[in-house]
Backbone as CSV, one residue per row, in Angstrom:
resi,resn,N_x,N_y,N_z,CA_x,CA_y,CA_z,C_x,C_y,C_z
1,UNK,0.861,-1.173,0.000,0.000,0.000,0.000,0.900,1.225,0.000
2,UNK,1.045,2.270,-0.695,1.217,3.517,-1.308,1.163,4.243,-0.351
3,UNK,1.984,5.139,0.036,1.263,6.056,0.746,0.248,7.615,0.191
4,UNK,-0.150,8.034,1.252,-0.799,9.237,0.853,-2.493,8.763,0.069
5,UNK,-2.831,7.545,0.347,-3.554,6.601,-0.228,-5.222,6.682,0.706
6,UNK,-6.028,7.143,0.043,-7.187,7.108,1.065,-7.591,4.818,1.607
7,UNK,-7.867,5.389,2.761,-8.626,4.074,3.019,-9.814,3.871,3.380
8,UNK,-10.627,2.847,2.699,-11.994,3.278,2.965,-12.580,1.820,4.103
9,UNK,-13.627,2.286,4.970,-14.370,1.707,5.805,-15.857,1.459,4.978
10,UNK,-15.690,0.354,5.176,-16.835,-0.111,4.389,-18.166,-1.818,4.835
11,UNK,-19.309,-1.100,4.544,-20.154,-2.823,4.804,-19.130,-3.731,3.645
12,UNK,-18.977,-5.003,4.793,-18.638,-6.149,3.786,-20.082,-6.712,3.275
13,UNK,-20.440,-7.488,2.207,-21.605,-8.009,1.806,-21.685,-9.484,2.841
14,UNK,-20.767,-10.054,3.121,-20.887,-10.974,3.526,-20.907,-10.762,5.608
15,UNK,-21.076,-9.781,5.931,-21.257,-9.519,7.372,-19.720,-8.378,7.705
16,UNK,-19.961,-7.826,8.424,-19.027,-7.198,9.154,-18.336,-5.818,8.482
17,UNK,-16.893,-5.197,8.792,-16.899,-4.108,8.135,-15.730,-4.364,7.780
18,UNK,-15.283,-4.061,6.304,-14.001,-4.073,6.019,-13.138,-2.825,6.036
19,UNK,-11.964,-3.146,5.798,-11.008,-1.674,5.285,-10.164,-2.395,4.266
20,UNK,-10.179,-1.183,3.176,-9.736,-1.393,1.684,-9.472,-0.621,1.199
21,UNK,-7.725,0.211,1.097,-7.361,0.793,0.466,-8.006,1.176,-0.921
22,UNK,-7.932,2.288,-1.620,-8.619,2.967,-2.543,-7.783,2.436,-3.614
23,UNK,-8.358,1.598,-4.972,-8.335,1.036,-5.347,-7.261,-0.106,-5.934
24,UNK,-7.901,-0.718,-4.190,-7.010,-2.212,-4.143,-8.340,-3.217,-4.685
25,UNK,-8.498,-4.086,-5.181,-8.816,-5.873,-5.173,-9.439,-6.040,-4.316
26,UNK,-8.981,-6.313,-3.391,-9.719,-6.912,-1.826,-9.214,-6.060,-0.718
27,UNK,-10.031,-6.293,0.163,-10.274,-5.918,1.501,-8.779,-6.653,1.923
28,UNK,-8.085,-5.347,3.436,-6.717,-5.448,3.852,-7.366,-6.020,5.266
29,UNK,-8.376,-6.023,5.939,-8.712,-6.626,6.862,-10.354,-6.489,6.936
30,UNK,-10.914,-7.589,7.634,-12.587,-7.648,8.020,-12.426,-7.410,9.270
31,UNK,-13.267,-6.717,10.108,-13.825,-7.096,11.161,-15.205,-6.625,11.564
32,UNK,-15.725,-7.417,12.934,-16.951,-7.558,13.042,-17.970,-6.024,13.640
33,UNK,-16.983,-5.081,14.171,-18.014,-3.999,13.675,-17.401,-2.731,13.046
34,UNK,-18.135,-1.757,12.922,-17.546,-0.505,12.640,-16.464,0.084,12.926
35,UNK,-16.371,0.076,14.375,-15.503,1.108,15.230,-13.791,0.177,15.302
36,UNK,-14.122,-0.902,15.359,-13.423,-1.933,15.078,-12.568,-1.796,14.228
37,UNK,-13.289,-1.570,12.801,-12.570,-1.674,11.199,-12.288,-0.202,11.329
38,UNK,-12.882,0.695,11.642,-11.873,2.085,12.058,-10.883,2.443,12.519
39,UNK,-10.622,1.823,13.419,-9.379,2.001,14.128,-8.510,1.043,14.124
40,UNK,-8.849,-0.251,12.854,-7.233,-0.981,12.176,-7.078,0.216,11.010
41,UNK,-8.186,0.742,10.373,-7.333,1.578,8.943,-6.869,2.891,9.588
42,UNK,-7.287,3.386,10.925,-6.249,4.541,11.393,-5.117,3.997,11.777
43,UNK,-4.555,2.891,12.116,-3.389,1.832,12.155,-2.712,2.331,11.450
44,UNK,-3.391,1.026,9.969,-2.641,0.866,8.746,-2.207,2.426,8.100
45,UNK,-2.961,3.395,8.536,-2.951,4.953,7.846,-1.682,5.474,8.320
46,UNK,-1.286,5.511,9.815,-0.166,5.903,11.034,1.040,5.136,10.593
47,UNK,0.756,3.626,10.132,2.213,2.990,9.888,2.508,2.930,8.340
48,UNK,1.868,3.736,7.778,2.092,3.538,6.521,2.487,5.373,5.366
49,UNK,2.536,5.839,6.822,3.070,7.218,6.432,1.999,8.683,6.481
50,UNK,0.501,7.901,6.822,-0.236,9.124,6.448,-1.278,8.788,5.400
51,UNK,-2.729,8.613,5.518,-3.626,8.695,4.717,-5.154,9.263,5.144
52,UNK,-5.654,9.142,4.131,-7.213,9.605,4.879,-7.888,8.477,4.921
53,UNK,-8.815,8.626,6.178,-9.175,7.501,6.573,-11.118,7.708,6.470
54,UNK,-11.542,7.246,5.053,-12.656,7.684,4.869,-13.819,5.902,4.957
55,UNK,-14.766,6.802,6.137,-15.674,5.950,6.627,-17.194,6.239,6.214
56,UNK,-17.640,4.856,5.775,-19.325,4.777,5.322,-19.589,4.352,6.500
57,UNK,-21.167,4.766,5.757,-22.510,4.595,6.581,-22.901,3.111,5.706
58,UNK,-23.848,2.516,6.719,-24.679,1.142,6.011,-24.881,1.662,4.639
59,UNK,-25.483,2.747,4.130,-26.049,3.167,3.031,-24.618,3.420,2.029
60,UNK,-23.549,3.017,1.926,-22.767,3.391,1.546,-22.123,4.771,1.406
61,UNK,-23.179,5.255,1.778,-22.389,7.087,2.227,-21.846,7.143,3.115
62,UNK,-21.031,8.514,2.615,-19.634,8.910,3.794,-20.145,9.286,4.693
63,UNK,-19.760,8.983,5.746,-20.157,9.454,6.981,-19.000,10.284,7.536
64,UNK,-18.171,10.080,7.431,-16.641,10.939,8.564,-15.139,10.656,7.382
65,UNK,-14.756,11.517,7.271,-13.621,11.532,7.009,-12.365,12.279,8.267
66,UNK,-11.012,11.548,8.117,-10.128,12.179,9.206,-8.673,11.774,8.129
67,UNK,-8.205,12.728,8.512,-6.514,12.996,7.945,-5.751,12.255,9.200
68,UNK,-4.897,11.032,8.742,-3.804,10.161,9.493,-2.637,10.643,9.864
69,UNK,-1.684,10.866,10.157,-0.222,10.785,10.187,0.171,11.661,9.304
70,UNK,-0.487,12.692,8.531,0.545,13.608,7.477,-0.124,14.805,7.974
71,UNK,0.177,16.009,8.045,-0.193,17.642,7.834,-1.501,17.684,7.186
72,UNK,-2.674,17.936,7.437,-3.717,18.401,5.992,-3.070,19.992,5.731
73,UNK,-3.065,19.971,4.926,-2.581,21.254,4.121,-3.526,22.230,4.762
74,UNK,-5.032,21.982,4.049,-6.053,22.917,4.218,-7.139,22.686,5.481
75,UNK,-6.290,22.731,6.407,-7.067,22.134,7.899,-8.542,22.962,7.768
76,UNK,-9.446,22.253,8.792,-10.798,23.288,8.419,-10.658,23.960,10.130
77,UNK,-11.252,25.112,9.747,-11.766,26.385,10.910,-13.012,25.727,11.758
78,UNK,-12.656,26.006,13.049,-13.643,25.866,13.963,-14.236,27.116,13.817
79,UNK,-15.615,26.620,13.265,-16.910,27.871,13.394,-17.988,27.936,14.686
80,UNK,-17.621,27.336,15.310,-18.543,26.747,16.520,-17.808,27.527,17.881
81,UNK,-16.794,27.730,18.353,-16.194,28.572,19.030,-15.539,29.608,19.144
């Protein structure tokens, strides 16, 4: 895996949630829930130099994106405080 490489959190069809680098073949690990498969691809993101670590909803929509291990260039502004 590449760095600088988004990784995505995703329903597996067959149960559970995978993580799968952006366009790899197959899934780099399954597991059995969400929060679970989140925090192996913020792992794989930290030891692999830095990626974004972009997470679905059941519906296949994004739900959360977060920047790993590298600088975001264009950090966003807290408008709330």
């Amino acid at each position: 895996m590449g760095r600088h490489r988004s990784i995505h959190v995703t329903k597996a069809p067959q149960g559970g949630w995978r993580v799968k680098p952006a366009g790899a073949q197959r899934a780099v690990v399954v597991k059995p829930t969400q929060a679970a498969a989140e925090q192996a691809a913020k792992r794989i993101a930290q030891q692999t130099g830095g990626s974004e670590v972009v997470t679905h909803g059941r519906d296949n929509r994004i739900r959360s994106s977060d920047t790993i291990g590298k600088r975001d260039p264009n950090p966003p502004r807290d408008r709330e405080h």
